[in-house]
N, C-alpha and C positions, 0 to 999 in steps of 0.2 A: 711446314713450320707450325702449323694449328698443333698438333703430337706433341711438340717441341713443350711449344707455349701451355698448353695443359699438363704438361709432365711436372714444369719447371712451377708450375703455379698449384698443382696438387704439394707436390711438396712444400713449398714455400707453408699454406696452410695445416698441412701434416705435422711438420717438422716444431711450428709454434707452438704444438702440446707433446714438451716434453714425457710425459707421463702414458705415449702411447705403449710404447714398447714395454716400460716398464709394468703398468697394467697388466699385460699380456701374462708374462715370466714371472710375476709377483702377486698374482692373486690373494694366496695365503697369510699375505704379512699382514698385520696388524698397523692402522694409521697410529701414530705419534707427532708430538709437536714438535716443529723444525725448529731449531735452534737458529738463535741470530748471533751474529761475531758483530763486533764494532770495534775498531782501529779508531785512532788520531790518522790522519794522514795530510800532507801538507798540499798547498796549489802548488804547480809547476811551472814558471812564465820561461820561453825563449823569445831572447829580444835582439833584436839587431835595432842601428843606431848609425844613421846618417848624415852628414852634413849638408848645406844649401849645394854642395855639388853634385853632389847623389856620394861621395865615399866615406868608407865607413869609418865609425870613431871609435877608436882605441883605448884603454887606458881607465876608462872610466873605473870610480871603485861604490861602492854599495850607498855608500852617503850623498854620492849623487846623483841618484834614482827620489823619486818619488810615485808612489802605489797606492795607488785608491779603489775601493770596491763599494759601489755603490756611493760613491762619493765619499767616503767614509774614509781616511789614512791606515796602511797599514805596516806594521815592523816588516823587513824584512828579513828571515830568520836564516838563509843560505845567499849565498850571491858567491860566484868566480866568472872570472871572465873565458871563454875558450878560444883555441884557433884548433882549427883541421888544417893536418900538414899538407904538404903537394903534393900531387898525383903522381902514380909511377904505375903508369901503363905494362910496362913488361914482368914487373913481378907478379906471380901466381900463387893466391895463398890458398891451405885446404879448407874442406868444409866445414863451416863453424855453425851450429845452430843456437839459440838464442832461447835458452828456456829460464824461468823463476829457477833460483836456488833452492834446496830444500831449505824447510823451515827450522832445521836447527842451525844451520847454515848463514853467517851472519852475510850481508853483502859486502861484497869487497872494494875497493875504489878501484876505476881503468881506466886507464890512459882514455883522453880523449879520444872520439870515433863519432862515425857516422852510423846510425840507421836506416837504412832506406827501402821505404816501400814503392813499387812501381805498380800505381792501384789503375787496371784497365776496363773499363766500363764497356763491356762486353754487350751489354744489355740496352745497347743504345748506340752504338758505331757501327757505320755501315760496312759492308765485305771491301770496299775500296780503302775505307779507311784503316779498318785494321791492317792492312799489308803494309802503309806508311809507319802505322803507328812500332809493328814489327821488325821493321829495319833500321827506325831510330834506336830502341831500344836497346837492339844489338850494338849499333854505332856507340848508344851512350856506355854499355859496359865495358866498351874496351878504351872510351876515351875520356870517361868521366870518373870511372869507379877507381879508387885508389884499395891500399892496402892496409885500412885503416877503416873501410865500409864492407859494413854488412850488410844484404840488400835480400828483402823479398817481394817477391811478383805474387799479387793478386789479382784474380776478375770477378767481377761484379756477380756473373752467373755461377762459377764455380764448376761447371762440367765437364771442364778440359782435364780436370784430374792431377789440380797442381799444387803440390803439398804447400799450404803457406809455412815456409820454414826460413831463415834467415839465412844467406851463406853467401861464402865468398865466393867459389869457383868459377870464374868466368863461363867454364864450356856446360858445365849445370843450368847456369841463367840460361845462355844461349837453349838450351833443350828446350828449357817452360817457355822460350820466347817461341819457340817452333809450333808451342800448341796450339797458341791463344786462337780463337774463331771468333767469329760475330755469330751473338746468341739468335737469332730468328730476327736479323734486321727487318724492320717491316720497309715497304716498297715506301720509294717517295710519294709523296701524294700532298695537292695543298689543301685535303680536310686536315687543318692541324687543329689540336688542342683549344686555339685560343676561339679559332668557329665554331667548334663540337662543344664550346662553353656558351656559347651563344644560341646555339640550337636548344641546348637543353633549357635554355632561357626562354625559351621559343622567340625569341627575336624573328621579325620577319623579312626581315631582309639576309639574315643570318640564314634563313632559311631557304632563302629563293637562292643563296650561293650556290648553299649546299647540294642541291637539285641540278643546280646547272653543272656543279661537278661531278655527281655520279654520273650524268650526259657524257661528260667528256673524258675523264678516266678510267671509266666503265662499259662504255657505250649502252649505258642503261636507256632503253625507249618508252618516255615518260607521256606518249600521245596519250595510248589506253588508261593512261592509269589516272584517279581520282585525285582532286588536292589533295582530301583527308590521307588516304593512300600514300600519296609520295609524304605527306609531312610525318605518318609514324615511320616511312623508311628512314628519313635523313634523323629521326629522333632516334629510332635504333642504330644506325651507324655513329650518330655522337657518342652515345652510350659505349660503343665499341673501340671508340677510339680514347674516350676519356679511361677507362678500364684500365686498357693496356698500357697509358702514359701512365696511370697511379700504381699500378702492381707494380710496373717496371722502374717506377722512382723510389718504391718500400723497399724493394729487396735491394735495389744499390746501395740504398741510404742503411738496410739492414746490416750487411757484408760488410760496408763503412766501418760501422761502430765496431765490428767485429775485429777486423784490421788493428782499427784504433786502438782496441783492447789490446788485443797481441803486440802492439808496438809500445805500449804501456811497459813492458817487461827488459825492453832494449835496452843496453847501453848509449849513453852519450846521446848529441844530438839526432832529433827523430825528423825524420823529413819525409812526408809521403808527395808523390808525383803524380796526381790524377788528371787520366786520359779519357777525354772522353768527345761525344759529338754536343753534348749537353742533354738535359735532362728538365720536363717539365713539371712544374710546382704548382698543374691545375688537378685536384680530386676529382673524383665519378661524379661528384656534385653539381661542378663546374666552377668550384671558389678556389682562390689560389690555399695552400696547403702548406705551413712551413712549419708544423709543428715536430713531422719529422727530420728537419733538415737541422733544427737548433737542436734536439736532441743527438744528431749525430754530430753536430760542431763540438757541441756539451762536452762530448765523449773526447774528441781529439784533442778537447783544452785540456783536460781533467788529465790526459795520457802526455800532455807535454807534446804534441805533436803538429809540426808545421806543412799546412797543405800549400800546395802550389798545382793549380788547376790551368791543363792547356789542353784548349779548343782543341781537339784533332782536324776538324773542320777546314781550317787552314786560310787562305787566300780566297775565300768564295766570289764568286760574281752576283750584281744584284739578283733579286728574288726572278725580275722579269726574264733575265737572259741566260737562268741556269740552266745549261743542256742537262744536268742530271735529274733535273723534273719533267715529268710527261708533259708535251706541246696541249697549250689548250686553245681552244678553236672556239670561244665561248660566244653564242649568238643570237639575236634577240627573239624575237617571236617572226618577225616577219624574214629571218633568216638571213640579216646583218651581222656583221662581226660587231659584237657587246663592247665597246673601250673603256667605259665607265664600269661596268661590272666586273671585268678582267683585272681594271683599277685596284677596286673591292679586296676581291678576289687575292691580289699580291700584297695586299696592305693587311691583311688576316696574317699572311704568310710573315712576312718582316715584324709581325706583332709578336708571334710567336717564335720565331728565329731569338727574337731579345732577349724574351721571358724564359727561354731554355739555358741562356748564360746566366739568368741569376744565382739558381745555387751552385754554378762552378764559381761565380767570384765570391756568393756570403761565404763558401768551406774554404776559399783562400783569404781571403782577407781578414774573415773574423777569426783566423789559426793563427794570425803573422805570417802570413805568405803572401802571396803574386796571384794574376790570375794571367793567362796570356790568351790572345784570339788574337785572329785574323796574319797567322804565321804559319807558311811551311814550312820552320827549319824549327821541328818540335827540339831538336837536339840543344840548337842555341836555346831555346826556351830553359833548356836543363841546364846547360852551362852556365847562364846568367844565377840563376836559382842557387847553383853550388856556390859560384863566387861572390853573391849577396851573402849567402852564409858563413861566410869566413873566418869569418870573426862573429860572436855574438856571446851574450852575458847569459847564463844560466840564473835563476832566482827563485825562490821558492818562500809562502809564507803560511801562517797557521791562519785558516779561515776563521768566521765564526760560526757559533752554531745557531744563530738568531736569524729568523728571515728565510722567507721559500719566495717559487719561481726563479727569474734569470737576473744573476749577479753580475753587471756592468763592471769590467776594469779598467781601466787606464794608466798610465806609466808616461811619466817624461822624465827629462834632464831638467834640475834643477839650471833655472838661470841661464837654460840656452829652446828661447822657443826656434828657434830656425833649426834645431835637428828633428830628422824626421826619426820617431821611433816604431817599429813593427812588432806588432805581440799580439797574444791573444785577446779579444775584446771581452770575452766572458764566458759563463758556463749557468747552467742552470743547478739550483743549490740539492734539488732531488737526485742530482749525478756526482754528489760528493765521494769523497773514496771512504768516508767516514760513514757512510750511508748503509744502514740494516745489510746484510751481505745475508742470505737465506740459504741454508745449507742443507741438502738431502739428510734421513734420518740416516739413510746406509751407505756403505758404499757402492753398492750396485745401482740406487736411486741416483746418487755422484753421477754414474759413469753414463746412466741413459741422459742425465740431463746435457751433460757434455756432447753425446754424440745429436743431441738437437740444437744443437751450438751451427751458426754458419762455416763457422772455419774452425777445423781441426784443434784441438788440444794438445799441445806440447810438452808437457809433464813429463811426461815417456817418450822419446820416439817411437812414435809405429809406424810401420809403413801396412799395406793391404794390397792386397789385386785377388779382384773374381776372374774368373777366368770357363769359357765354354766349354766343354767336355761330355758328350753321352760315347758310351764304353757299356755292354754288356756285364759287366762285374757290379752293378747297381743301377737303379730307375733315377739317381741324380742325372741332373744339367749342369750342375755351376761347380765349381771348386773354389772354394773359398783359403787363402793364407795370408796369414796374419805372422809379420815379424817386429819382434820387440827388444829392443834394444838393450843389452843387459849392463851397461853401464853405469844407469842410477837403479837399478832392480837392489834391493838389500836383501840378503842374504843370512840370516840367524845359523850362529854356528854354536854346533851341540854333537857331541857325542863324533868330533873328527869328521863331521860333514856339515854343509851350508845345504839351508832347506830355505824354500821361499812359496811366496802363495800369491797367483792372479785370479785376476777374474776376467773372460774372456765375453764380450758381446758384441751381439751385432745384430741389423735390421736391413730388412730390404724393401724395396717401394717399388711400387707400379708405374707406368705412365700418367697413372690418375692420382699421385701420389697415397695411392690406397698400403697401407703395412701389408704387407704380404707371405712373411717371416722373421723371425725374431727367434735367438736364442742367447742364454748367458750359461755359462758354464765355469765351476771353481776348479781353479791347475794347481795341484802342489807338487811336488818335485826335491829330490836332494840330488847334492852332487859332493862326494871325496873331497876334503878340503885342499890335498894337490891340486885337483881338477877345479877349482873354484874359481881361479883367473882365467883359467880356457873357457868356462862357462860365461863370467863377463863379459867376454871378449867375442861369444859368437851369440851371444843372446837366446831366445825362444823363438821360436817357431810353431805354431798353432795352425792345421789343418782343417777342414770342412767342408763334405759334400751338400749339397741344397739340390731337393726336388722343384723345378721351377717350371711353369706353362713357358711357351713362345711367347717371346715380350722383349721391352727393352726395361732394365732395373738399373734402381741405385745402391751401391751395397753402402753401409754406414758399419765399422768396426773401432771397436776402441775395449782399450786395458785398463783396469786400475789395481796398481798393487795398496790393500786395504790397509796393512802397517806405517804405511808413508805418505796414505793418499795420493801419489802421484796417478795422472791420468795421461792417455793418449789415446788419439783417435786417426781416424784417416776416411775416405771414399774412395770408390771404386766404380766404376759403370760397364755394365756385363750386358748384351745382345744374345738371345735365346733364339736360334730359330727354329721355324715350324718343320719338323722334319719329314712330315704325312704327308705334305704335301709332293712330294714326290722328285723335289729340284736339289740338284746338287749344294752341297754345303760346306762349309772347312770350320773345324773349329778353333778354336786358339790356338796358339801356336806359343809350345810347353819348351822349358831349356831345361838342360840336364849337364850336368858332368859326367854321366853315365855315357856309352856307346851305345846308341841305337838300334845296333844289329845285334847285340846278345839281349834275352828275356827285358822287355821295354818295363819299366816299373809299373807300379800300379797308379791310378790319377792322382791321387793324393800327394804322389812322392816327386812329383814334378813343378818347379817354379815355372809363376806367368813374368817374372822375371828373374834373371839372376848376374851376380858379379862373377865375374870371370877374370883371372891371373892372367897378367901380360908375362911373355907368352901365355897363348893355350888353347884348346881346342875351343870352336860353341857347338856346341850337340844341341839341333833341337827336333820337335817332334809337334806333328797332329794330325789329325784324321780327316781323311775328304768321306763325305757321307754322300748315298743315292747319286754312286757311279751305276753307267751300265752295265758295264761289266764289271766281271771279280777282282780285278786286277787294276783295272781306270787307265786302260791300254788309250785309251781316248783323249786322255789327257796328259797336259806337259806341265814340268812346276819349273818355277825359276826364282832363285832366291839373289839379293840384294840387300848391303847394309849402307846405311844412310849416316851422316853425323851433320847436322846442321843444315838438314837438307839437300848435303850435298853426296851425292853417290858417288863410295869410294870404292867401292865392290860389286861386281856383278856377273853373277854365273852364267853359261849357256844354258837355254831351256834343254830339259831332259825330261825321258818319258818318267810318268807317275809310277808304270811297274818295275823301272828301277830302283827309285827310292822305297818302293814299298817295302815294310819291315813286316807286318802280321794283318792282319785282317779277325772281326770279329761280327756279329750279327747287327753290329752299328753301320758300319764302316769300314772303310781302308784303312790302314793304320801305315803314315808316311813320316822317315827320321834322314836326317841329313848331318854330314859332321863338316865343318868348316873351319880350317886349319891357315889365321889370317894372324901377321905380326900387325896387331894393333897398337895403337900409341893408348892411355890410358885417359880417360872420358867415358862418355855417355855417348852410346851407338841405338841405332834405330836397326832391327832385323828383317825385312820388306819377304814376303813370300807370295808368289803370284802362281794363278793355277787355272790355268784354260784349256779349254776342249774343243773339239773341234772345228768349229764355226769360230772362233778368236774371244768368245765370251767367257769373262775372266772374275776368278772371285781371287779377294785379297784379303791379306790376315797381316798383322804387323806387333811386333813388341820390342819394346826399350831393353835395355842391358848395360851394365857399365864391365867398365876393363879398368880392373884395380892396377896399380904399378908394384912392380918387384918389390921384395923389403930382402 
């Protein structure tokens, strides 16, 4: 998990200077001064509104609110009241993604709707809890999500490869829910946070825990060793632990605002659902830290958006009797069981259990949301959350522009203090929407700034996938493709054809988040003004070999077309292996529409994913590398498609020199065609390849099965 945690934390500091990549491919240009845009832009409040019973009040109209910011009265310049209609489980709507309009593009009013983001705090839930958290999720899209919500799945880490894009399709959710993992859960352990702030305190009793806990979690043998000795241990493991709790609270709280932003652009009501074990709010320092937690609240007032925070945690048992903490045996000098110290010891532990739900309740409560603990029916959690929202009053007002730091609001019903109202409490005035907005000189500066963005750019759809491949026909490893949506692409028609111009880039990362690669490249293109609807229709497609060592990478891709400014972006994550060293290897596993047994394409011309026509065949293809033999008589492949995890296909294993189609000074080159009446969704392709001792290497890629038209 150390790999993990350095990869994810090189990037994290990589990623914060936009300008690496750009540097790189831009040397030659000349600095100029960035231009600033300034908007009026209005506050956004959702409010619900209850009575002494807890249910909700109806009716109200704008003159009976009152809205103060900073104590101060303010007009309020929109107000309508909404409802979300009721659920209806058996309707299936298509994919809807959720992008800004173009800017000449006025906005148009839509029926009321829901937003909804399902944000999973990957970067802090244990592997137990995320398979709970997995199965609600599923349970809540099919018993919560109506036909009228748009919903997207975020996680906090971001590795799983899950486009944040808005949409309805039930069996799509279901996919990204199949991803989700626990980012590098660290082991239980009771050095938590709130002791590792006392150590660094040097408290000395702080200290004397700490000691007794490496003794028993560790079985560190502390006879030989010095006080001085053990007191820089336990001060370096404070340090180690306070580290990890603060990196891992920036980048949730980073992704947060990210999120926030992207649901800034939704329709109707915004309601994000954050999953999490909790998360603590002590810095490397050891002082508590909330300067990023109001900045990311900031963000979701500013975005109109309502958090509701549940515990994944669930029904725990006290600190003392949790079997999922390691047994401690803690004892005294003369080799008594410690009771007082053990005391200590669980009273550190419930210090810090508290202090990790605090910024799940300040990002619900100070949003107008809920926060839930100590529940295993996360689903109720969610259904209570939807039916609180049922009702609730939209409002909107023109700030001022006088006064910095955090702006305090408040909202009642005139004339009824016994209704309770839920809103957002405020925003900090540095996160106005009216606020300097600093805009790259070019547009190729745009598009690196975008891809150092945490989550993807919506502008354009892109999709991306790197994909492994060595082949004799080049010294590359990776195959790089990039597909872009040609439906807001604009097209300039001249002379009986539609001509258009991208910009094509991308960046890749190390385990150390060191830049590794980088290119941008300008695409222009015409196409027959007959042919100009088929061209929207099937978009572009951008190819790319990369020379890359053994490693694991991040790919980062994104477009911007310079006439319209629209951007998109996407991620990718490619696994390189070492092929010197002499052990068998498989790489990607490539689909085609092509027949694998006539002339196999070349790498380029092969998707690491593809849609496929209900009916229709899936052709797919890839090389097993450092067989014994010529042919990999040795070995057996067997292929399997998955949807939901659940295996609905499954071939008999057959020898590898059946399926072999060519061979080159890389590899075997291995293609299979499988002729399956699929229903239309998202499929998983599972390809399994062992030799003869039963040790087995696996390769896997996603594919959708479009429906007949």
């Amino acid at each position: 998990m150390k790999a993990a945690y350095y990869l994810f934390a090189g990037l994290l500091l990589v990623l914060s200077q936009s300008a690496l990549c750009q540097a790189q491919d831009q040397k030659k240009k000349t600095d100029q001064d960035w231009t600033v845009e300034l908007k009026t832009v209005l506050v956004e409040l959702r409010a619900t509104v209850t009575d002494r019973q807890g249910r909700l009040v109806e009716g109200l109209k704008k003159e009976d609110f009152e809205l103060l910011e900073k104590g101060r009265s303010q007009t309020i310049s929109f107000f309508s009241e909404q409802r979300v209609g009721p659920m209806s489980i058996s309707q299936r709507v298509n994919l809807a993604n959720v992008a800004p309009p173009p800017r000449e593009t006025p906005v148009r009013p839509r029926d009321p709707s829901r937003s909804l983001t399902l944000f999973v705090d990957t970067l802090h839930l244990s592997n137990e809890n995320v398979l709970r958290v997995k199965q609600s999720l599923k349970k809540m899209i099919v018993e919560q999500i109506t036909d009228e919500d748009a919903v997207m799945l975020v996680t906090s880490s971001g590795v799983e490869g899950i486009p944040a894009r808005f949409v309805r399709d039930r069996s799509v959710l279901s996919h990204y829910i199949d991803r989700i993992s626990a980012w590098g859960s660290p082991k239980a352990s009771y050095f938590s946070p709130a002791l590792a702030a006392d150590v660094k305190r040097e408290s000395q009793d702080a200290i004397e825990i700490a000691i007794k806990l490496l003794e028993a979690e560790e079985s560190l043998n502390t006879e030989m060793m010095s006080a001085q000795g053990l007191k820089q241990m336990v001060l370096g493991r404070a340090l180690e632990v306070l580290s990890s709790a603060s990196f891992r609270r920036t980048s949730l709280l980073g992704t947060f605002k990210a999120a926030a932003e992207l649901m800034s652009r939704a329709p109707g009501q915004r309601v994000m659902f954050f999953f999490s074990d909790g998360f603590s709010l002590i810095d490397s320092r050891g002082n508590t830290e909330t300067q990023d937690l109001r900045a990311a609240i900031s963000k979701a007032v500013r975005a109109g958006v309502v958090v509701y925070s549940i515990n994944t945690r669930g029904l725990e048992p006290p600190v003392e009797t949790d079997s999922a903490r390691p047994r401690l045996t803690i004892n005294t000098q003369g080799g008594g069981f410690d009771a007082a110290l053990l005391g200590r010891v669980q009273s550190y532990a419930s210090t810090s259990e508290k202090e990790s739900r605090d910024g799940m309740n300040a990002l619900a409560s100070d949003t107008g949301g809920s926060a839930f603990f100590r529940t295993n029916d996360m689903n109720w959690a969610v259904r209570k959350s939807i039916e609180d929202n049922r009702i609730y009053y939209a409002l909107a007002y023109y700030p001022s522009n006088e006064g910095e730091g955090f702006r305090d609001l408040s909202l009642k019903v005139k004339g009824h203090p016994e209704y309770q109202v839920r809103t957002q409490k405020g925003y900090l005035a540095s996160d106005l929407g009216a606020k300097a907005k600093t805009l790259a000189r070019t547009p190729q500066q745009r598009l690196f700034q975008a891809l150092a963005q945490p989550l993807p750019e919506t502008g354009l759809n892109v999709n991306a996938w790197a994909h492994h491949l060595e082949v004799d026909a080049d010294k590359a490893q990776v195959s790089i493709q990039v597909e872009i949506d040609g439906s807001n692409l604009n097209y300039r028609e001249k002379d009986n054809r539609g001509s258009l111009a991208i910009d094509v880039a991308g960046c890749v990362y190390d385990r150390t988040g060191r830049l590794v690669n980088s290119f941008i490249e300008k695409i222009a293109g015409s196409v027959p003004l007959e042919n100009l609807e088929n061209a929207r229709h099937s978009g572009f497609v951008y190819a790319k070999r990369l020379e890359l060592k053994p490693g694991y990478y991040q790919v980062r891709v994104g477009a911007i077309e310079p006439e319209s400014e629209l951007i998109g972006t996407a991620v990718s994550w490619v696994d390189v292996p070492d092929l010197s060293k002499g052990k068998p290897a498989l790489s990607s596993i490539l689909l085609s529409v092509n027949s694998p047994q006539k002339n196999p394409p070349e790498p380029q011309q092969w998707n690491s994913i593809k849609s496929v026509k209900a009916p229709g065949p899936l052709v797919y293809y890839l090389m097993l590398y450092n067989a014994a033999s010529s042919t990999g008589a040795e070995f057996t492949i067997q292929s399997e498609i998955a949807q939901n995890e659940k295996i609905i296909y499954q071939s008999e294993p057959q020898s590898v020199a059946s399926r072999m189609i060519g061979k080159d000074g890389k590899g075997i080159e291995i293609g299979g065609q499988l002729s399956l009446q699929l229903e239309p969704g998202l499929y998983e392709l599972r390809v399994a390849v062992k030799d003869k001792s039963n040790r087995e290497l696996r390769r896997s890629v996603d594919f959708l099965v479009e429906p007949e038209k």
